[in-house]
C-alpha positions as CSV (number, residue, x, y, z in Angstrom):
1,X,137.1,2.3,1.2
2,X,134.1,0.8,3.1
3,X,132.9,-3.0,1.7
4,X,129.6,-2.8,0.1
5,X,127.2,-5.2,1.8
6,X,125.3,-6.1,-0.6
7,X,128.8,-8.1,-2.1
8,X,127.5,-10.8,-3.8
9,X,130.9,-12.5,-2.4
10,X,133.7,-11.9,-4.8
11,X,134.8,-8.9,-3.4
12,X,134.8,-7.1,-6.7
13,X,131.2,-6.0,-6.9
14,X,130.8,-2.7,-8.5
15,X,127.5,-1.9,-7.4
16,X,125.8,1.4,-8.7
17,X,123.2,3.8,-7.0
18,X,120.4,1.7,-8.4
19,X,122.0,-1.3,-7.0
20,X,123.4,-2.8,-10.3
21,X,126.7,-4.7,-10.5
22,X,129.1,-4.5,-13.4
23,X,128.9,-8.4,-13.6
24,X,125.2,-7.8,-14.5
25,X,123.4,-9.2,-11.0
26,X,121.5,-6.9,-9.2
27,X,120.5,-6.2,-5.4
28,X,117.0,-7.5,-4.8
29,X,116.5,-6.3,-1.1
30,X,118.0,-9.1,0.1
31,X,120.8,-10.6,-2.3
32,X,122.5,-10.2,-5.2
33,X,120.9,-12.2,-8.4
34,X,121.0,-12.1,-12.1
35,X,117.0,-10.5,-13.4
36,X,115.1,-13.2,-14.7
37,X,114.8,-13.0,-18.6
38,X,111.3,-12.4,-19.5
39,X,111.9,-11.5,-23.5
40,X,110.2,-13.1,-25.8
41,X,112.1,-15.7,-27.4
42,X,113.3,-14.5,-31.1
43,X,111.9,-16.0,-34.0
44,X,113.2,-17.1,-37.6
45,X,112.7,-14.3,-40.3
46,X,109.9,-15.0,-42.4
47,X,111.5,-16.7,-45.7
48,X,108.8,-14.7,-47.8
49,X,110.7,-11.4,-47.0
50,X,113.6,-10.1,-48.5
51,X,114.4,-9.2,-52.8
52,X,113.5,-12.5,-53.8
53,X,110.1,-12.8,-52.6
């Protein structure tokens, strides 16, 4: 089995045809690195909702 380049330096990167790793990093052309988290943040439920409003 042929080491995959793109080893972010374990030696157990899984890396899939669209260059995702089972530890969740990804190849960006150039190294591995986790995607930046661009979600908006969550926000508290509305206390007027729900049976008791």
């Amino acid at each position: 089995m042929d080491v995959d380049g793109r080893c972010c330096g374990t030696g157990t990167c899984l890396i899939n045809a669209e260059g995702v790793c089972w530890c969740g990093q990804k190849w960006d052309g150039e190294k591995m690195c986790f995607a930046s988290v661009e979600a908006e943040p969550a926000t508290a439920p509305d206390k007027a909702e729900g049976p008791d409003a």
